[in-house]
N, CA, C and O atoms as a GROMACS GRO file, in nm:
protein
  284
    1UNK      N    1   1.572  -0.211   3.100
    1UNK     CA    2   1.699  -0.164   3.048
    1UNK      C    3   1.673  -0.070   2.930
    1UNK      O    4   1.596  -0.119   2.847
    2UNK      N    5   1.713   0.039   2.907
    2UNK     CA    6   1.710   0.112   2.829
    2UNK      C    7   1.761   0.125   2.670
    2UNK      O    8   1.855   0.048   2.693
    3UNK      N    9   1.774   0.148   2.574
    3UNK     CA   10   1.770   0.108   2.462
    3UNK      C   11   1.890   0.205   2.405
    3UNK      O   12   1.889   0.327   2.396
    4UNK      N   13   1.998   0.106   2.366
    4UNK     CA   14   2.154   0.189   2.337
    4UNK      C   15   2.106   0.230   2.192
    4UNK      O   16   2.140   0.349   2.186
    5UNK      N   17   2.061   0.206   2.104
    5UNK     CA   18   2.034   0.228   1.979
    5UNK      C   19   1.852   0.304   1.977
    5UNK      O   20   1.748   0.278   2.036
    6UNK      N   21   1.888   0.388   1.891
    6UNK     CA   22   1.767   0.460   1.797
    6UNK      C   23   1.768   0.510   1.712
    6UNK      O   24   1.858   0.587   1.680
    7UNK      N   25   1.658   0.483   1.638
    7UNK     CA   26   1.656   0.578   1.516
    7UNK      C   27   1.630   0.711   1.537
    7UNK      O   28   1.597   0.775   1.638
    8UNK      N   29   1.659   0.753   1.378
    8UNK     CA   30   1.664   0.922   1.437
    8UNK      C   31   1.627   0.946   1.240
    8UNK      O   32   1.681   0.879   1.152
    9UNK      N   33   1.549   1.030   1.225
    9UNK     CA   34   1.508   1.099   1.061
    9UNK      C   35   1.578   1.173   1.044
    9UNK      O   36   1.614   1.251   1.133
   10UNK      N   37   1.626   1.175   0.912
   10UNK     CA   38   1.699   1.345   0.877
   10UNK      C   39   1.638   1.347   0.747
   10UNK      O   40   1.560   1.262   0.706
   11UNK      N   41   1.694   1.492   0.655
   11UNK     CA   42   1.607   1.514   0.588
   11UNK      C   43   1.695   1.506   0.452
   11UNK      O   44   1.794   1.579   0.446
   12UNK      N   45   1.666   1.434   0.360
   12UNK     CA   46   1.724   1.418   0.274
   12UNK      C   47   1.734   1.532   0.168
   12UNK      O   48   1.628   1.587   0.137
   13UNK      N   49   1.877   1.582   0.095
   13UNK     CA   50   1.905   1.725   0.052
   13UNK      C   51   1.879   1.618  -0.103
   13UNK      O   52   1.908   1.499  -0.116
   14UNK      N   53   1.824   1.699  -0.193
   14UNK     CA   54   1.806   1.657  -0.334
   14UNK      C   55   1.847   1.798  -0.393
   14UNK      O   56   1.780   1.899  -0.373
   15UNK      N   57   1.944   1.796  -0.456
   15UNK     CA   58   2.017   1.903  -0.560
   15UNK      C   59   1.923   1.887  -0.666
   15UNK      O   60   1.902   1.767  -0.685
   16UNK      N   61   1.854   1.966  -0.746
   16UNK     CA   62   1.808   1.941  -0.861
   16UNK      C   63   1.837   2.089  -0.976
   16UNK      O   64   1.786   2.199  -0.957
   17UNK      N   65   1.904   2.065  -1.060
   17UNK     CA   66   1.885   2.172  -1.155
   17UNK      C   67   1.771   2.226  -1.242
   17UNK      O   68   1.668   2.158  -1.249
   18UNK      N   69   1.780   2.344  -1.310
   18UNK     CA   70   1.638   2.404  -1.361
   18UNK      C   71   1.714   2.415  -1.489
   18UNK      O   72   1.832   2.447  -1.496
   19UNK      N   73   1.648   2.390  -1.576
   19UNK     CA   74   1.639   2.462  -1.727
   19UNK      C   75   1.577   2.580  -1.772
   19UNK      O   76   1.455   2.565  -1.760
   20UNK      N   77   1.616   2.729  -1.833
   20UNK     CA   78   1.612   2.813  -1.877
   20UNK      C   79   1.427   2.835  -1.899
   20UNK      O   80   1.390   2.764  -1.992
   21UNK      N   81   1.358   2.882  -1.862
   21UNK     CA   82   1.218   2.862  -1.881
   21UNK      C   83   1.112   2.863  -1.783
   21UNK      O   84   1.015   2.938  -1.766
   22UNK      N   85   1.181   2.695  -1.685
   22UNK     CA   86   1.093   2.624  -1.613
   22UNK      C   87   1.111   2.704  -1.474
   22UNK      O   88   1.209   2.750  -1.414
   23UNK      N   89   0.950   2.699  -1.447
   23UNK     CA   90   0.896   2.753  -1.304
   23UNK      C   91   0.882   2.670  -1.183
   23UNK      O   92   0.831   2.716  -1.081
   24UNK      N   93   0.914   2.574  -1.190
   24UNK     CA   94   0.873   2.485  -1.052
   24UNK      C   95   1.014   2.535  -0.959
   24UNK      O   96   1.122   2.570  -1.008
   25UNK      N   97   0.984   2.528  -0.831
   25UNK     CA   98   1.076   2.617  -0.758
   25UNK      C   99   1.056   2.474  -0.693
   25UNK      O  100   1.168   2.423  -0.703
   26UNK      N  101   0.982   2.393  -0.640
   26UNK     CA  102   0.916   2.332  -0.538
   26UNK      C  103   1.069   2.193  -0.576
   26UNK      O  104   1.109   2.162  -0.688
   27UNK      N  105   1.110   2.151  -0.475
   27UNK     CA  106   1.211   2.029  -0.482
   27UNK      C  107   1.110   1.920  -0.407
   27UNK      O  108   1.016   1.955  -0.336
   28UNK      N  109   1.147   1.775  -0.438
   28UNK     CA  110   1.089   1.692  -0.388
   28UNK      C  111   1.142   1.685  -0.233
   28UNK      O  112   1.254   1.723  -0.199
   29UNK      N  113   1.020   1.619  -0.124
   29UNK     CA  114   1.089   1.644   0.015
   29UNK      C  115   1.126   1.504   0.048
   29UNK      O  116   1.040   1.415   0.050
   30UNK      N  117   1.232   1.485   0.069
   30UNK     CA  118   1.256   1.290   0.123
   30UNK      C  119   1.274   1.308   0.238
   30UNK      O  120   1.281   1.422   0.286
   31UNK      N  121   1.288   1.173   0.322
   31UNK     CA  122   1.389   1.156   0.437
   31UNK      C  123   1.388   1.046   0.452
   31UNK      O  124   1.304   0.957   0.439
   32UNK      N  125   1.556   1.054   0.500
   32UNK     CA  126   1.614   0.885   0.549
   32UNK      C  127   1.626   0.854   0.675
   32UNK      O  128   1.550   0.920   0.747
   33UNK      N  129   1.707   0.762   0.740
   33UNK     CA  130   1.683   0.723   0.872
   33UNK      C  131   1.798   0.661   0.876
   33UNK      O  132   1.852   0.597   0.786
   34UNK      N  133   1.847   0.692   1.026
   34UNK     CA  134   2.039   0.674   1.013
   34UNK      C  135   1.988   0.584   1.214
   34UNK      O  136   1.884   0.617   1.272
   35UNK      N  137   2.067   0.500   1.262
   35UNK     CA  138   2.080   0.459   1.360
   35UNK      C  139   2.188   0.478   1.458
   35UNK      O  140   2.293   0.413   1.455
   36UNK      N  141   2.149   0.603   1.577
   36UNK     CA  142   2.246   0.678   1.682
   36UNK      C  143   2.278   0.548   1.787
   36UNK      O  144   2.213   0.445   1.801
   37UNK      N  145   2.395   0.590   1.851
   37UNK     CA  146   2.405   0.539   1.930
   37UNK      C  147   2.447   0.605   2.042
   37UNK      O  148   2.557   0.657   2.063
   38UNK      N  149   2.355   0.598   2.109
   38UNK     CA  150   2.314   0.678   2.295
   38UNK      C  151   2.414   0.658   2.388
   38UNK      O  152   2.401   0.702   2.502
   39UNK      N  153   2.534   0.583   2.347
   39UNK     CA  154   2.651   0.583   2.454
   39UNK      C  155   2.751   0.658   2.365
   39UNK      O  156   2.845   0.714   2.420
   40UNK      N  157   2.738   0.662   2.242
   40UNK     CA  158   2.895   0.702   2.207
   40UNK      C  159   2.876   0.818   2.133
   40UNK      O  160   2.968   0.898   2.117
   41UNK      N  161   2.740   0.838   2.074
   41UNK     CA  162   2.663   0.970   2.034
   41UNK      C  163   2.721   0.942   1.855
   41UNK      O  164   2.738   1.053   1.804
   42UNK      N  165   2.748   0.845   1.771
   42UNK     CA  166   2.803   0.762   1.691
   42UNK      C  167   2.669   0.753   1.608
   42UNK      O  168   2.560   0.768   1.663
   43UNK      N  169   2.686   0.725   1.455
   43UNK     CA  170   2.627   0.626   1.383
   43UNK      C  171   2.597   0.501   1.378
   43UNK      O  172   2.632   0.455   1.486
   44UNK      N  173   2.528   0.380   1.282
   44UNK     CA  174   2.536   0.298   1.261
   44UNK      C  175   2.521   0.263   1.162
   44UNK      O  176   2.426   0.331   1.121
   45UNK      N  177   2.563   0.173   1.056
   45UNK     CA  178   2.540   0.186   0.925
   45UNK      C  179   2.580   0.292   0.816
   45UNK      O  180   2.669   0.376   0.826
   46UNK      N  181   2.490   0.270   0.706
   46UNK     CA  182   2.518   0.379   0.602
   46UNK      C  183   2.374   0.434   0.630
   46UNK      O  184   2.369   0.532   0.556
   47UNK      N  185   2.272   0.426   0.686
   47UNK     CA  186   2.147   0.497   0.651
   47UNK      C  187   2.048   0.358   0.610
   47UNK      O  188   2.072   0.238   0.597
   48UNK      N  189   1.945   0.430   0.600
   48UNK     CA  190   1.816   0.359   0.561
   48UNK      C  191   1.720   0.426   0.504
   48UNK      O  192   1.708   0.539   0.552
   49UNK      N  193   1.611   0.389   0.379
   49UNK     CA  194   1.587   0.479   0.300
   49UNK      C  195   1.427   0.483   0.349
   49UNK      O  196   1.352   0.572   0.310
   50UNK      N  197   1.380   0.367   0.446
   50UNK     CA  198   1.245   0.325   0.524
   50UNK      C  199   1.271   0.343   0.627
   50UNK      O  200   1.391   0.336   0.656
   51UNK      N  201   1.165   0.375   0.740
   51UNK     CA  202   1.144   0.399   0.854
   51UNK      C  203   1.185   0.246   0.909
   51UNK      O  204   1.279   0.234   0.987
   52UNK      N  205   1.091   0.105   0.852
   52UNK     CA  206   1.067   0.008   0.876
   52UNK      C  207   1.196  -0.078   0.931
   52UNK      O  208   1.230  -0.143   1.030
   53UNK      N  209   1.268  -0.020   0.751
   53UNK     CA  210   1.435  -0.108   0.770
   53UNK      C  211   1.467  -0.027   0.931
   53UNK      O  212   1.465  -0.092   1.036
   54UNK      N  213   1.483   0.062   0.928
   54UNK     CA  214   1.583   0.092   1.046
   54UNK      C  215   1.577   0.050   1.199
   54UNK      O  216   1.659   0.021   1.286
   55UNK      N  217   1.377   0.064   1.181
   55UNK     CA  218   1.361   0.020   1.319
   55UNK      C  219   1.379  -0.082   1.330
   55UNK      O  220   1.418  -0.097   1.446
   56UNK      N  221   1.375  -0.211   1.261
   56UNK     CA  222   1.375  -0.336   1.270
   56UNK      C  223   1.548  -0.391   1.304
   56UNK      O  224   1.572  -0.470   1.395
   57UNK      N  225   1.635  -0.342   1.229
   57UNK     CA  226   1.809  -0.290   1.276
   57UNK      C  227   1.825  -0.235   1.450
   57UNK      O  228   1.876  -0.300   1.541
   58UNK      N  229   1.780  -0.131   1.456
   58UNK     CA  230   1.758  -0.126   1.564
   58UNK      C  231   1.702  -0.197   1.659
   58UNK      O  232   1.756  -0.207   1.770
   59UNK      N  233   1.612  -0.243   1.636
   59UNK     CA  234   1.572  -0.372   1.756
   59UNK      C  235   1.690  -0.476   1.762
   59UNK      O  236   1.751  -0.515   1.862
   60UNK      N  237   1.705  -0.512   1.625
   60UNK     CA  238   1.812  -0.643   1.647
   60UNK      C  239   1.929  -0.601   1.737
   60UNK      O  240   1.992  -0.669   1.819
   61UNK      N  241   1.945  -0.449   1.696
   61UNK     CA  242   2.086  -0.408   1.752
   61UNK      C  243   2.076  -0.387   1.935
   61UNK      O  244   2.177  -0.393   2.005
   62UNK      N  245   1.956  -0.366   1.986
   62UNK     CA  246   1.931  -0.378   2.065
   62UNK      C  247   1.898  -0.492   2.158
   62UNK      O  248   1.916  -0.493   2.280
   63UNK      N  249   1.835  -0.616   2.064
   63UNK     CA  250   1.825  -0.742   2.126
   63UNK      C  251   2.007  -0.769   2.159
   63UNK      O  252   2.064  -0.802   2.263
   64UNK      N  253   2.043  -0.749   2.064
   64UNK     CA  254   2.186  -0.835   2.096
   64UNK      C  255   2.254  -0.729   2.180
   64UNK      O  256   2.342  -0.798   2.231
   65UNK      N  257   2.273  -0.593   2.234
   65UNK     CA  258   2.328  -0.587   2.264
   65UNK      C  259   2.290  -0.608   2.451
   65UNK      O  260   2.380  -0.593   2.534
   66UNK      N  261   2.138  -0.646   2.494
   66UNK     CA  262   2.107  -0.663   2.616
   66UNK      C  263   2.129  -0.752   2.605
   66UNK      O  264   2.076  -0.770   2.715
   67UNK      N  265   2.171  -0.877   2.569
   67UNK     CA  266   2.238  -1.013   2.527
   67UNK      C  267   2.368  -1.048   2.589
   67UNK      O  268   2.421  -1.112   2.680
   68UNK      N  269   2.391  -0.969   2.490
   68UNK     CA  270   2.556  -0.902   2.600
   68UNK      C  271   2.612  -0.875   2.712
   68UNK      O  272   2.700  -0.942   2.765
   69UNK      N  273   2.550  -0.750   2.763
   69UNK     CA  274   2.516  -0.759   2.860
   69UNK      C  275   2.457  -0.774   2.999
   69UNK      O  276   2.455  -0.714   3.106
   70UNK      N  277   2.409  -0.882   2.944
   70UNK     CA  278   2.389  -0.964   3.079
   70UNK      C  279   2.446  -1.077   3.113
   70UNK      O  280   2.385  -1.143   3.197
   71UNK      N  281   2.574  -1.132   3.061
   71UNK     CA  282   2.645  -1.227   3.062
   71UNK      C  283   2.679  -1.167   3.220
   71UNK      O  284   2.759  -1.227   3.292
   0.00000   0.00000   0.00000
């Protein structure tokens, strides 16, 4: 059975201002991790700031929902 939930990376936007002077152009690079859902093309959650948290959400969200359906 195929897996209604996945994670998916995006790239986290960090606004940072400069002070009159300073040369660093370079912004820090993040990314978070948000959980799609493959039937409704939907979110889940607010996000996740680890790879780890999300996949582990995702599994659960996936254990329970083949749970489901297979009643």
């Amino acid at each position: 059975m195929e897996d209604f939930f996945v994670v998916q990376r995006c790239n986290k936007i960090i606004i940072q201002g400069r002070r009159a002077g300073e040369s660093s152009l370079l912004a820090p690079v993040a990314d978070w991790y948000r959980i799609a859902d493959t039937r409704t093309g939907g979110f889940i959650g607010d996000g996740f700031d680890h790879q780890e948290e999300a996949d582990r959400e995702c599994q659960r969200l996936n254990a329970r929902s083949r749970h489901v359906s297979s009643r």
